[in-house]
N, C-alpha and C positions, 0 to 999 in steps of 0.2 A: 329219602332217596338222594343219593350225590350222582354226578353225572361229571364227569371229567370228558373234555373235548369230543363232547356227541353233539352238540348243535353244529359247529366247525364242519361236520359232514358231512350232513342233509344236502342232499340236492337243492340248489338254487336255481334262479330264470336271472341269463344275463339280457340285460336292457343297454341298447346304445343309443345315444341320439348323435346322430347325424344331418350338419345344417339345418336344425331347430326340428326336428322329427323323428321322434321313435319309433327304434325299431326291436324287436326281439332278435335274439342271435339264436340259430338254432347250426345244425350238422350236416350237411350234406357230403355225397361221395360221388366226385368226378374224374374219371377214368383212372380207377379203384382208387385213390386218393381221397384222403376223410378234409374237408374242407369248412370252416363257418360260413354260414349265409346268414344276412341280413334281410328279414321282412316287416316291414309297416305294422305297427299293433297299438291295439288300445291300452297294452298295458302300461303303467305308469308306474315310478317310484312314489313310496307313502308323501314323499315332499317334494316340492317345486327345487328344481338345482336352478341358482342364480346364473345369470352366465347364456352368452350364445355360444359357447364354447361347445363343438363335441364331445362327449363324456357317455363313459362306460360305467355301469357298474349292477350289483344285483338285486334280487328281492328274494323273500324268504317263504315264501308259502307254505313250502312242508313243514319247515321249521315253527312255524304258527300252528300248524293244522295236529303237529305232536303233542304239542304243550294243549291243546283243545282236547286231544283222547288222553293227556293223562289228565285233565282235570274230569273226565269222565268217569276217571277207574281209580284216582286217589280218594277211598274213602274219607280218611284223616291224617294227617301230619303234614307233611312238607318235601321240595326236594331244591336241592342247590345246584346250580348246571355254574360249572368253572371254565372258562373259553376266553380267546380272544373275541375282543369286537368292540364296539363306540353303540354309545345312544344314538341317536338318529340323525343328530343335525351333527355330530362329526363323520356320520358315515354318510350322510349324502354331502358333505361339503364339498364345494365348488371344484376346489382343488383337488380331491381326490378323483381324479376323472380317468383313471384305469382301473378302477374300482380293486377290488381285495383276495380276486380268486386266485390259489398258486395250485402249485403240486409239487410232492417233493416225493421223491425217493433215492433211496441211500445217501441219508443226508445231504443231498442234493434240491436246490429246491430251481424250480422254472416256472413261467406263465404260460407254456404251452400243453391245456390237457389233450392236444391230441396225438401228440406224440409218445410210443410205448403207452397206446390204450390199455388198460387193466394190469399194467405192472406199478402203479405210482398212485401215492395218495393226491385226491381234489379237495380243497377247502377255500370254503370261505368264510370272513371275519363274522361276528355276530352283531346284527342289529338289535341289541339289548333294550329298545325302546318297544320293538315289535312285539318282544317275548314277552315283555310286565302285560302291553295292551291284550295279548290275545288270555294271560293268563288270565285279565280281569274280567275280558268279554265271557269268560266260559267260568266266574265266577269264581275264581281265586281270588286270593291278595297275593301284593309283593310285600315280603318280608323287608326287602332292602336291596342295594346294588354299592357296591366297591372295587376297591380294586383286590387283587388276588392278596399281594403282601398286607393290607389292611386287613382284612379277616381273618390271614392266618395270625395274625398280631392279636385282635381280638380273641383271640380262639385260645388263646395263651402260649404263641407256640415258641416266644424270646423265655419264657420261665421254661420250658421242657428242658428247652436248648444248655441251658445252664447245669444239666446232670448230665451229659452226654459228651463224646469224642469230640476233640478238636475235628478231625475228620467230618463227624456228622454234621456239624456246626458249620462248617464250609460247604459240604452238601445242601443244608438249610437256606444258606445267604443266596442260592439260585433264586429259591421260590417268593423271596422278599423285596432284592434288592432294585431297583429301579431299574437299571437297565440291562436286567435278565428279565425273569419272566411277571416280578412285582410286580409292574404295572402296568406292562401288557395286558395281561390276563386278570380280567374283571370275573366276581362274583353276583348271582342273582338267586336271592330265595323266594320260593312261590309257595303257599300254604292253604289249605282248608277254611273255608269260611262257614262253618255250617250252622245252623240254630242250636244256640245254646254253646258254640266253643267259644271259650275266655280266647282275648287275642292275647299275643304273646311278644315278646321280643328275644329275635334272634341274635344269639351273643356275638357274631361276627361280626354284625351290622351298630354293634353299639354304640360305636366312633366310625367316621370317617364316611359315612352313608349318603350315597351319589346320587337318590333313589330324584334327588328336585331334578335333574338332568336329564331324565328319562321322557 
């Protein structure tokens, strides 16, 4: 299974703390105006953020809870999910304390989803440290973790390129090079563990594999 920017999409729960106290953010409407409210919760990010600093940012629940029913329903093989996002401890770092949800639409991108409700995409980055652990709580393995341009490099795609249009080749240099979407955009494979499957190695993953980061 390949998954191209479907984690990015899942609903998240934004978390703020304010003056050393968590809160959830949720939605309210005050004289018809759609508004964020802040209330006091138990909930907590997977990690301690250093800092008395107030800091925003989210957690991933649905996105755990997917990768749990597809280890439910994946009898055998594997699937690859390609997204932006950080392992854990760059995505709750200190400094990132506006955390990573946008919206964009017509190429346009802002931080406010409450404005033009249901005309604009919401995303947030992927905590790619969540998705190995819940892949492994429900009894997968990870394959591996990279970056985007490193697997398709492993994947052979500098040899394709070599019989192909200048054109395409220039098309190609987006998906690779560092500051298009190469390194933004990480890879994660997650695979069957069952009695009696040989483990394997994934050819993306066979250079350049981030998976100690996680």
């Amino acid at each position: 299974m390949l998954g191209n920017e479907v984690l990015d999409a899942m609903p998240v729960q934004l978390l703020v703390r304010k003056s050393g106290v968590w809160h959830e953010r949720g939605v309210t409407i005050r004289n018809g105006e759609l508004l964020f409210e802040d209330r006091p919760s138990p909930l907590r990010p997977p990690v301690d953020v250093e800092g008395p600093h107030d800091y925003l940012t989210e957690i991933h629940p649905q996105a755990q809870a997917f990768v749990a029913t597809l280890a439910e329903r994946l009898v055998r093989g594997a699937a690859f999910f390609l997204d932006y996002g950080f392992p854990e401890s760059e995505y709750y770092h200190p400094q990132r304390h506006m955390g990573t949800l946008m919206c964009h639409q017509g190429h346009v991108a802002d931080v406010n989803p409450l404005l033009d409700v249901g005309r604009k995409d919401i995303t947030a980055h992927v905590n790619f440290t969540a998705v190995a652990l819940a892949a492994q709580d429900a009894g997968l393995i990870c394959l591996g973790y990279t970056s985007q341009a490193r697997f398709l490099m492993n994947c052979g795609l500098l040899q394709k390129l070599e019989h192909t249009t200048p054109a395409a080749r220039g098309q190609a240099q987006k998906f690779i090079t560092e500051h298009e979407m190469g390194e933004l955009f990480k890879v994660i494979g997650i695979a069957t563990n069952g009695p009696g499957e040989v483990p394997w190695e994934a050819l993306g993953f066979s250079g350049g594999d981030r998976s100690h980061t996680l």
